[in-house]
Legacy VTK file of the C-alpha trace (Angstrom):
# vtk DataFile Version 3.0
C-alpha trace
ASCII
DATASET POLYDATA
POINTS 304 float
108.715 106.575 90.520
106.654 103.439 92.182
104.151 104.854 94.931
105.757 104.364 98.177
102.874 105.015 100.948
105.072 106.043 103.320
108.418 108.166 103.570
110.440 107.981 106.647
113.010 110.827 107.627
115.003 110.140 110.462
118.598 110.763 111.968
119.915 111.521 115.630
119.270 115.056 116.983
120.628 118.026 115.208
120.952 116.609 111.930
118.355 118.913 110.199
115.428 116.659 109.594
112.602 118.416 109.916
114.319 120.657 107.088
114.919 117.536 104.837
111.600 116.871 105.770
109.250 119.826 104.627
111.343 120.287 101.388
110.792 116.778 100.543
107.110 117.399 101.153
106.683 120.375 99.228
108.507 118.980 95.743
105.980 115.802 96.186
103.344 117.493 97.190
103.383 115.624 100.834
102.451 116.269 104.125
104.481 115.631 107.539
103.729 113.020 110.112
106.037 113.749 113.336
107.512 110.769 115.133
108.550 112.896 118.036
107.403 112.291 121.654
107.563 115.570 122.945
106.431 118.001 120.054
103.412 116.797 120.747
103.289 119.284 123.827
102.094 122.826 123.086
104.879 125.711 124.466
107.501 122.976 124.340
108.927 124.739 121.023
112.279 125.674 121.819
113.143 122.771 123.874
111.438 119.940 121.893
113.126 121.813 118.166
109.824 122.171 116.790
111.512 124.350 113.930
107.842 125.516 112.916
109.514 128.062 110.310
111.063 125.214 108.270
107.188 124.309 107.720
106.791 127.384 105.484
108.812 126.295 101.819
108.252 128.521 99.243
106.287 130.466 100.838
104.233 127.555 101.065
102.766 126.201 104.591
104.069 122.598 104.693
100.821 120.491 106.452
101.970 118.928 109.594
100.266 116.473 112.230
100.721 115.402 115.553
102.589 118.805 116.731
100.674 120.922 119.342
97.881 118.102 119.899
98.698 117.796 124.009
98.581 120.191 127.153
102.151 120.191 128.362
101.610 118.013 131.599
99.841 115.851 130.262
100.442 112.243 129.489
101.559 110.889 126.069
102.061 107.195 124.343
102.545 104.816 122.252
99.013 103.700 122.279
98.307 106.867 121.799
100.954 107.575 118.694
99.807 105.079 116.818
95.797 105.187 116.684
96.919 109.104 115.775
98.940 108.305 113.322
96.672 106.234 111.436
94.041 109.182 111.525
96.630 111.316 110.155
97.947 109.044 107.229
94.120 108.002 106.255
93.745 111.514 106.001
96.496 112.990 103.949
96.329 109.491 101.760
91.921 110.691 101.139
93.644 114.706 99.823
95.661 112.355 97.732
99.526 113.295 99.148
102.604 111.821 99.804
103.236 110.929 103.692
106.393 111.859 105.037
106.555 110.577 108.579
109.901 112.046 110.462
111.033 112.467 113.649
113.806 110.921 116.090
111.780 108.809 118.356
112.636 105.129 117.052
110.293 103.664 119.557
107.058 105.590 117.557
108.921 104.833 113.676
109.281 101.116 114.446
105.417 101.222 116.136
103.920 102.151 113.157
107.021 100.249 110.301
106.712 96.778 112.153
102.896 96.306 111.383
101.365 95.603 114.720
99.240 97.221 116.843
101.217 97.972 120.365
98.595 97.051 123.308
98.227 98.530 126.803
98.174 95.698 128.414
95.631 95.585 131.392
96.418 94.188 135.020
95.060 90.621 135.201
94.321 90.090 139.275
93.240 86.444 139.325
95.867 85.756 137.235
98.807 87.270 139.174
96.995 85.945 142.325
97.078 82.296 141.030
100.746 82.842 139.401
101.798 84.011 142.945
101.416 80.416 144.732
104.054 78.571 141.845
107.738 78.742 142.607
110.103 80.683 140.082
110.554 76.999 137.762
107.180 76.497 137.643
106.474 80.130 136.425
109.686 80.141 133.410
107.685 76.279 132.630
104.659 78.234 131.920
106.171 81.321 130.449
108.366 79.022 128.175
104.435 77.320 126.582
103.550 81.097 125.669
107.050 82.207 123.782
110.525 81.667 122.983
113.269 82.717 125.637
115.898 84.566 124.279
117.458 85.848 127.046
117.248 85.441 130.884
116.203 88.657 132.103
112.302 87.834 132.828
113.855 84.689 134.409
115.371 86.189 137.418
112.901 88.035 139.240
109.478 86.616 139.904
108.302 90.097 139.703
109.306 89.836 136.082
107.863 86.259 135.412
104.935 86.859 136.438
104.364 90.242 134.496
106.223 88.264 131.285
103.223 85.672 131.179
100.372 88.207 131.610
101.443 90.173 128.609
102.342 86.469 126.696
98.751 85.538 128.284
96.897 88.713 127.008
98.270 88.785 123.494
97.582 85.221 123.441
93.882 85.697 123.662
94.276 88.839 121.479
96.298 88.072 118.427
93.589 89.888 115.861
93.801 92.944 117.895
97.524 92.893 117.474
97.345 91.901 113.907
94.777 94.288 112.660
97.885 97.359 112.080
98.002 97.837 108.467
101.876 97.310 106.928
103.103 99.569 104.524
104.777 100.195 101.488
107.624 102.633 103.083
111.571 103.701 102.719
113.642 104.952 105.567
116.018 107.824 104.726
118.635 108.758 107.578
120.550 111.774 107.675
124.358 110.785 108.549
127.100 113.002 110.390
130.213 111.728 111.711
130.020 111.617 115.095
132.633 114.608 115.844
130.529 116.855 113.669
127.180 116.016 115.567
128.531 116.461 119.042
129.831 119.905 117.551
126.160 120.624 115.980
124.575 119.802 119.567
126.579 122.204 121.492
126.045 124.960 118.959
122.538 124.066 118.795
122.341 124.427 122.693
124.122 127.860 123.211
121.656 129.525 120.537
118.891 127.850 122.354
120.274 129.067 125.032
121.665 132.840 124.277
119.322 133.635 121.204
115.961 131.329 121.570
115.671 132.166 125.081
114.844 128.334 125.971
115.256 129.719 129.389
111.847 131.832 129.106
109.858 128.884 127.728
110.576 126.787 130.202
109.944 129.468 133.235
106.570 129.984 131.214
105.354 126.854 131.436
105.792 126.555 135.519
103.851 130.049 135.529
101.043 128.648 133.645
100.859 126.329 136.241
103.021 123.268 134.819
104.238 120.845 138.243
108.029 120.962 137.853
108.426 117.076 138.086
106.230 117.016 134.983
108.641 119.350 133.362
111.917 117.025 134.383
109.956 114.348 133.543
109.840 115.267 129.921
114.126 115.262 130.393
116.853 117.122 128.359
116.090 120.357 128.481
113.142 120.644 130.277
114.596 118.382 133.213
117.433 120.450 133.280
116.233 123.882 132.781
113.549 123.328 135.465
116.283 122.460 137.867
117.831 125.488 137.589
115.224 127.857 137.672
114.615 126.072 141.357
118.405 127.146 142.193
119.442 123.241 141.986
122.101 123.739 139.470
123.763 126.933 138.309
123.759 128.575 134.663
127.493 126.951 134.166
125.941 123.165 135.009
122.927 123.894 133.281
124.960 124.359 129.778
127.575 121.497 131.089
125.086 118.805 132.184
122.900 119.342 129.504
125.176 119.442 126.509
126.392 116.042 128.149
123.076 115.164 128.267
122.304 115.373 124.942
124.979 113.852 123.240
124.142 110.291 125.384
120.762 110.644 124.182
121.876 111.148 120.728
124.154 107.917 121.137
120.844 106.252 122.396
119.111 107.059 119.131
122.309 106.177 117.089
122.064 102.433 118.701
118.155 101.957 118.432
118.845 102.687 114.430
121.804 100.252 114.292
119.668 97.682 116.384
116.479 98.595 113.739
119.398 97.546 110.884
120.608 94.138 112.424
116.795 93.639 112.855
116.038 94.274 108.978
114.850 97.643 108.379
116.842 98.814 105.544
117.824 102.522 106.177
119.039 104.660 103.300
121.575 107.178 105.022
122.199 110.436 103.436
125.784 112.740 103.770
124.494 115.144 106.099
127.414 117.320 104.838
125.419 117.632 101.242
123.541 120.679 100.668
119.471 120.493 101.031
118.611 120.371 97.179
120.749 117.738 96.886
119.940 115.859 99.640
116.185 115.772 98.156
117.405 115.151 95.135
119.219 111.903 96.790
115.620 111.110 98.021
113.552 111.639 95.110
116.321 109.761 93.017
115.588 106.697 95.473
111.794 106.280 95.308
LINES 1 305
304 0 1 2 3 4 5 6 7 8 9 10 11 12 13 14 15 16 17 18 19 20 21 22 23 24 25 26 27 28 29 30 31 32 33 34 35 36 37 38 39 40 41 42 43 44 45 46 47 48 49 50 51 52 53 54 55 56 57 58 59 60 61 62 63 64 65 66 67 68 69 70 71 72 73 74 75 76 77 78 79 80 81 82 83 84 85 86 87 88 89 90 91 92 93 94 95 96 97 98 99 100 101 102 103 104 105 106 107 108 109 110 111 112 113 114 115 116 117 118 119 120 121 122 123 124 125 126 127 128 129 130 131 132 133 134 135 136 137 138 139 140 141 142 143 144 145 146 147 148 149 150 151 152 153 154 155 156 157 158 159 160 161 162 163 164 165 166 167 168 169 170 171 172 173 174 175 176 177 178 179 180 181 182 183 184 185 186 187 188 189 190 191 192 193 194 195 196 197 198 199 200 201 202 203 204 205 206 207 208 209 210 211 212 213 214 215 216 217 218 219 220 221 222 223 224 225 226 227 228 229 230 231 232 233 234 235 236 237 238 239 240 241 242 243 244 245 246 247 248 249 250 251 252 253 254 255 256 257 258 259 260 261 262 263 264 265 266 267 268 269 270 271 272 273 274 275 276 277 278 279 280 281 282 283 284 285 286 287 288 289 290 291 292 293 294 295 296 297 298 299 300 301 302 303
């Protein structure tokens, strides 16, 4: 088996990842990375499928990082994801183990697989102030010197343009800042339903959530510990929706209804980003999600 520095588990919601995941990590003696944008929150459990018992294998605590590093409320990024991730993979590569980064957010995979550092890109006055006075030609002449067009979206509004050649501007002037992400040696692994059996897995998912997990509770514990409610429906799904009802602005019946719709767009979202990830070259090894968990490691293991 040829080091790989980096395993990648990833798949649309409710395909048992985080499972995969841990199982992998405790046959190769790993640790998990998670590429999700919400388990980041602490008392977003339910909601967010944290799945914290599939960490124990074996009776063996799985190590896992970024989970339960933010105040629900707060404010969480990209930025942020990646200079965190690189503190957890220099870690767990100093103890000597196998990284296993998984999650569903493509976004925070393809930050850390393309090999560039993502960069908040400040607000440049003088130059919005001086792009401001040129007409809407002038400004796509300009933005047309700093990169290739490939579509005409930024072209339309001058709104756009003008934003378009401050970032172009800015990563201009800082290229080594960009360039100083380390690339890795990694393989992606999905974890492949049909799409009939995930929108079956969702809606199962959601009534145990639901009935059993009391998602319900979690969320009407978070507004008691003083979480604003737009924060909460800003964090969507099931904390958008859930929060809604608990302020009588949907009923229990379009809680279940729009949320299980919900879901399955956003797991058609996640679907496309992967297929978009393929046309762009990422090479994704998809595992039968109908194969039992040993031999869906196996199928791993086999491929490194």
């Amino acid at each position: 088996m040829h080091r790989t520095d980096l395993i990648v588990i990833l798949g649309v919601t409710a395909t048992g990842k985080t499972k995969l995941a841990t199982h992998l990590a405790e046959k190769l003696n790993g640790e998990i990375i998670s590429a999700d944008s919400r388990q980041v929150y602490k008392g977003m459990d339910i909601g967010t499928g944290k799945d914290l018992n599939d960490f124990v294998v074996n009776n063996k605590q799985v190590p896992y990082h970024l989970i339960d590093i933010k105040k629900a409320g707060e404010e969480y990024n990209v930025f942020e994801f990646q200079q965190d991730f690189l503190e957890a993979y220099q870690a767990i590569i100093n103890r000597n183990k196998q990284a296993i980064l998984c999650g569903g957010t493509g976004l925070y995979i393809e930050a850390v697989l393309k090999g560039y550092r993502m960069l908040q890109i400040p607000k440049n006055i003088e130059l919005r102030k001086e792009l401001e006075t040129k007409s809407n030609q002038e400004l796509v002449g300009l933005l047309k010197k700093h990169k290739k067009l490939h579509n005409n979206t930024d072209t339309k509004d001058k709104e756009r343009l003008i934003k378009a050649i401050e970032i172009a501007v800015y990563q201009k002037e800082n290229e080594h800042l960009i360039n100083d992400f380390p690339k890795f040696n990694y393989q992606l692994f999905g974890i492949h339903f049909e799409r009939a059996t995930i929108k079956q897995r969702i809606t199962e998912r959601l009534k145990h959530r639901l009935e059993n997990e009391d998602m319900i509770g979690e969320v009407e514990l978070l507004l008691k510990k003083g979480v604003q409610p737009e924060k909460l429906k800003f964090y969507g799904l099931e904390y958008k929706f859930v929060t809604a009802y608990l302020l009588n602005e949907i009923t229990k019946e379009e809680l279940f209804t729009k949320l299980n719709i919900a879901i399955h767009q956003f797991s058609k979202r996640q679907a496309t980003w992967y297929r978009k990830m393929e046309k762009n070259g990422f090479n994704i090894n998809w595992i039968d999600g109908n194969l039992s968990l040993e031999e869906k490691v196996n199928e791993v293991i086999a491929s490194l």
